[in-house]
N, C-alpha and C positions, 0 to 999 in steps of 0.2 A: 714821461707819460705822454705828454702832446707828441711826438714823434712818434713812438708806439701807435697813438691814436690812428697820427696821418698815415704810416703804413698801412695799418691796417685797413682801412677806409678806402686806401690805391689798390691793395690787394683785390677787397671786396669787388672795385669798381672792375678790375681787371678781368676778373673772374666772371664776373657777371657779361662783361663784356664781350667775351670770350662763347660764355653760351649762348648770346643772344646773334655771334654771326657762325655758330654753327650749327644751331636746332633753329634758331630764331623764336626761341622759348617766351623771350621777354616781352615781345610782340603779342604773341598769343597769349597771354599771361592777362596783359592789358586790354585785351580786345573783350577777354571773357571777364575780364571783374570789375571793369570799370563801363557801365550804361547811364546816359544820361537819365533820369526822371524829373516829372514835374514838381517844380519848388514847392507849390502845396502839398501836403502828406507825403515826404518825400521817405520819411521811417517807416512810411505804410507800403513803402516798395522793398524794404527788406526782406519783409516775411519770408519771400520765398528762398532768399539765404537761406533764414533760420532754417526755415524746413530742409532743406537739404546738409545742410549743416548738422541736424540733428538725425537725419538719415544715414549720414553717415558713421556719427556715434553711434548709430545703433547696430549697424554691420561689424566694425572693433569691436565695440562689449560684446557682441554676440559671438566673433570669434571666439575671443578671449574665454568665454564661458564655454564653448562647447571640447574645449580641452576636459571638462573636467564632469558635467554635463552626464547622466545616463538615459538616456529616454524608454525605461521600461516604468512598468507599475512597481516593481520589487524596491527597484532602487534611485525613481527620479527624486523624490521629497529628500533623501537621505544624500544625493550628492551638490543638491542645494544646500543643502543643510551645511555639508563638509566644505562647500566653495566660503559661506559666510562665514566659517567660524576656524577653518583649518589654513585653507588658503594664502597666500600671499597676495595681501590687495585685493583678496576676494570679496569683501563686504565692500569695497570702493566700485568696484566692477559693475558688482551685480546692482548695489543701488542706481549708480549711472546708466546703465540698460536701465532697467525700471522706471526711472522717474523721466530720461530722456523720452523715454517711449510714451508718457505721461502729457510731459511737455508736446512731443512732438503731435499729439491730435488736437490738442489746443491752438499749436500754430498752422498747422495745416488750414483748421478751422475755419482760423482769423486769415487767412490766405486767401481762402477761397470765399470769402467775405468780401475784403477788400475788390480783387479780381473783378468779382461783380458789382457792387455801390460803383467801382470807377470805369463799369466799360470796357473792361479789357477784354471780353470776351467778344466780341464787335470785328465786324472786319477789318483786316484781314485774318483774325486772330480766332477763328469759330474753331479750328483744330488744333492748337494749345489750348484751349478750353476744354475741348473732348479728351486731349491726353491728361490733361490736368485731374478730372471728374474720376480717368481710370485710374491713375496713380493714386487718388482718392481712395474708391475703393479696394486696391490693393493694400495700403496700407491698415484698414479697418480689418482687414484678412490679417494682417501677418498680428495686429493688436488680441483678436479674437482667439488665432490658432496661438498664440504664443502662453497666452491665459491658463489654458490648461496643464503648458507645461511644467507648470511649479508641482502637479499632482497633490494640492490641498485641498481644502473643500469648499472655500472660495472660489478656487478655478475648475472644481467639478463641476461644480453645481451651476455657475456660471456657464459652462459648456454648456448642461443639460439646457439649460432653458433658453438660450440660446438658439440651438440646435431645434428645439420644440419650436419656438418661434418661426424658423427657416422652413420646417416643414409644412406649413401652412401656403410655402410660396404657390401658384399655380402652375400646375404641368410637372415641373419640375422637382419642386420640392421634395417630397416624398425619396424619389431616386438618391436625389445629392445626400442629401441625408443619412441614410441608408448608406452610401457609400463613406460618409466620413466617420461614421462609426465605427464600419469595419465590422458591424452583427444590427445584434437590436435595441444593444445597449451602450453603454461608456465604457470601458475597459481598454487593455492589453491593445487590440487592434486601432481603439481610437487615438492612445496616445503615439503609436506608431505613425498614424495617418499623419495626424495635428505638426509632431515632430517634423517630417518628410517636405510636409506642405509651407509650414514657418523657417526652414532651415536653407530647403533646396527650392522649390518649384516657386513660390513668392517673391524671393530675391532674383532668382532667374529671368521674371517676368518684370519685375520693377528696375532694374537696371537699365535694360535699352527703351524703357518709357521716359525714365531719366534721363538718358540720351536726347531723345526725339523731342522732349522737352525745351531743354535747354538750346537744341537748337536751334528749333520755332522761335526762340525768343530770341536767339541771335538776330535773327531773322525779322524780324516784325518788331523786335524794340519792345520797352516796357510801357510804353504810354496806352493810355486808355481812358484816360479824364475826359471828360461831355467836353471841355472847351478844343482838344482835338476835333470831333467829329463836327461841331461850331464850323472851327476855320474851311474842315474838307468841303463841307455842303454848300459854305458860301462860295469856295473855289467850283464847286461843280454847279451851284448854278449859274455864276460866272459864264462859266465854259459856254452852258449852252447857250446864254444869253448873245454869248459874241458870235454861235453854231448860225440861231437864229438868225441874228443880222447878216449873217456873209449868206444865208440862204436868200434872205428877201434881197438883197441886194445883188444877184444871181441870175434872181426870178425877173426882177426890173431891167436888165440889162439885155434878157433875150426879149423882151417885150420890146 
């Protein structure tokens, strides 16, 4: 068995070895998942793992489900119904979509919690905050449109008042509105709309936010604790302090 082991472990190493001098994979691998953070609440910098972590489970369950999936009035309740009870691992599926989706505004939540109590949104970091706020509300879009897909009357009715709510926005409201219905009412056109919009155009959108994301923060690092912005300020009055002296002492010289 121990030789077994050691093989295997030289194999491992080999292999690995092997991809990391021809993609240079391992490299990258490291650069993207390992960021220092500050030792104080240093679990309060996971969050944004999780969330994407859990973004991502939602893209799988959601394929997985759209195998089997109808998006009309006739027959969307009824092929929910057949995923939970006929399916293979359909009740596994479809709860994991659900309660991820569940979890995942809770963590978004506490994300963008933390982000702000510690500063992160500070310079240089004021545009991962603004990508951050849209992948925000993206996400509340894909939770909202997705609601109705079940076609019960927790997610109709939910739609409905919803949707009443939105209509009151200014300028616009009224229009969007109108247009995600698809008439004047909930039906046939809205759940086609809801469908299109949670399945195709939302992921299409939250994907290279995702991107731009992530690499903002490559970029700028996760730190954003008050005792950074501390040390910058003392550094920059510093600076000028020494700006100062080499001016007066400039000014004495041509005197």
């Amino acid at each position: 068995m121990g030789r077994i082991r050691t093989q295997t472990s030289e194999l491992g190493r080999s292999l690995v070895d092997w991809m990391e001098d021809r993609t240079g994979i391992v490299t990258m691998l490291e650069h993207f998942l390992y960021e220092p953070v500050p030792k104080r609440g240093a679990w309060l910098y996971t969050l944004g793992s999780a969330t994407l972590f859990l973004i991502t489970l939602q893209f799988l369950t959601g394929i997985l489900l759209l195998f089997y999936y109808v998006p009309t009035t006739d027959h969307a309740w009824n092929s929910i119904y057949y995923i939970m009870n006929d399916v293979y691992f359909g009740k596994l599926i479809r709860g994991i979509h659900y309660w991820s989706a569940n979890f995942l505004m809770a963590v978004i939540g506490l994300h963008m919690a933390r982000t702000f109590f510690s500063g992160s949104y500070k310079a240089p970091r004021e545009m991962n905050w603004v990508v951050g706020v849209v992948l925000l509300l993206l996400t509340v879009g894909l939770a909202f449109t997705g609601y109705l897909l079940r076609w019960d009357q927790d997610g109709f009715w939910a739609s409905v008042v919803g949707m009443k709510i939105g209509s009151y926005t200014p300028f616009i409201g009224p229009w969007v509105i109108h247009f995600l219905l698809g008439g004047d009412v909930v039906g046939p056109a809205t759940l086609s709309r809801f469908f299109a919009i949670h399945v195709w155009l939302l992921p299409a959108l939250l994907a290279p936010f995702i991107g731009i994301h992530l690499f903002l923060l490559r970029r700028h690092g996760e730190f954003g604790a008050e005792f950074e912005y501390t040390n910058r300020l003392t550094k920059l009055r510093e600076n000028r302090q020494a700006e100062e002296y080499s001016r007066y002492e400039l000014e004495e010289e041509e005197e």
